[in-house]
N, C-alpha and C positions, 0 to 999 in steps of 0.2 A: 295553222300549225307553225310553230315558231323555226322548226328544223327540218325545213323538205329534203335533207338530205337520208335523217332519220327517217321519214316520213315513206319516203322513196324506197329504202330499205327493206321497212317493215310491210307493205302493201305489195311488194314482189315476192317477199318472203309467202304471204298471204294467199300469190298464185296471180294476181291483177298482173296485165301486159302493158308494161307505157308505152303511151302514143305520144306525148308532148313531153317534151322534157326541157321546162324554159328556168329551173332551180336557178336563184334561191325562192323566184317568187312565186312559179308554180309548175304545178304536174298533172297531167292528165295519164287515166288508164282503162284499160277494157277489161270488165269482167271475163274472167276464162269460158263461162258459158250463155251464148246469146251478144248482144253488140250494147250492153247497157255500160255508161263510162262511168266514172268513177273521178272526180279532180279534187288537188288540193293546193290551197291557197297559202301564203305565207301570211303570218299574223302573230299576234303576240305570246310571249307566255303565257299562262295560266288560264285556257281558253279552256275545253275537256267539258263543254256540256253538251255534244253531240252523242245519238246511240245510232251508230249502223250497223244495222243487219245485215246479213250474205245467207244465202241458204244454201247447205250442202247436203248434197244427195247421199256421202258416205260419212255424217262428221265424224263418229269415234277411229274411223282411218286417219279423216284430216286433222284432227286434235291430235293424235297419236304422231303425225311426221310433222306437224310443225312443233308440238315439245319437243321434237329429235330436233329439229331446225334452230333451236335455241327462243321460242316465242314461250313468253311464262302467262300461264291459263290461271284467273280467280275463278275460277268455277268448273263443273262441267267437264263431260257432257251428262245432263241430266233431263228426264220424262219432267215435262210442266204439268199443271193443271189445265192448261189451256191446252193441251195435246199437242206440244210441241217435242223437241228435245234440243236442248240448246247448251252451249258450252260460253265463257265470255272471257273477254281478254279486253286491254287497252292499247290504243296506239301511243308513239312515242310524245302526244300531244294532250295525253291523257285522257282521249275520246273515247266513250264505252265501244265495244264491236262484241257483237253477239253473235256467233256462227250458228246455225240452226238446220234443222230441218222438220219439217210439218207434212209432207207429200198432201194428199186429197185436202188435209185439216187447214191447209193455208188459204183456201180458197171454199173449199165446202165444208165448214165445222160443224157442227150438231146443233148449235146455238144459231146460223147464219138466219138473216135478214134477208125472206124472199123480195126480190125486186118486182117491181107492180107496175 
């Protein structure tokens, strides 16, 4: 991301807790639920072919307070065909981020691959 200031901004705005804060060149943070981190690194413009998913146990709450937060949503929240419900936004680096939620479907879909 070319602007961890942005960068920083927008991933607090998100709910993420920083743990490292070494701006301009990078940031580390902890997802709000469980210890999985989250870093970003400083890099050029025109980068944005990353997609990160987040899975939100409430998204049409959390879609609904981060448009109050000023965060602008292309999509969503909408039921997939893959039995999800996902909403999507970009970071200020242009990276897709797709908030979601799937519960049992994320892990046991109808389609799932027995392990052998």
């Amino acid at each position: 991301m070319a602007d961890l200031d942005a960068g920083w901004n927008f991933y607090c705005t998100l709910g993420l807790k920083p743990v490292v804060d070494a701006r301009p060149r990078y940031a580390r943070f902890v997802c709000p639920d469980g210890d999985s981190t989250f870093s970003l690194h400083q890099g050029e413009s025109g980068g944005g072919g990353t997609t990160v998913y987040f899975e939100c146990e409430n998204l049409d709450e959390t879609v609904s307070r981060l448009s109050s937060a000023g965060l602008r949503f292309a999509s969503g929240p909408e039921d997939k065909s893959w039995l999800w419900r996902e909403a999507e936004l970009s970071d200020p680096g242009g990276n897709r981020i797709i908030l979601y939620y799937a519960g049992q479907n994320r892990i046991e879909p109808p389609w799932r691959v027995d392990a052998r």
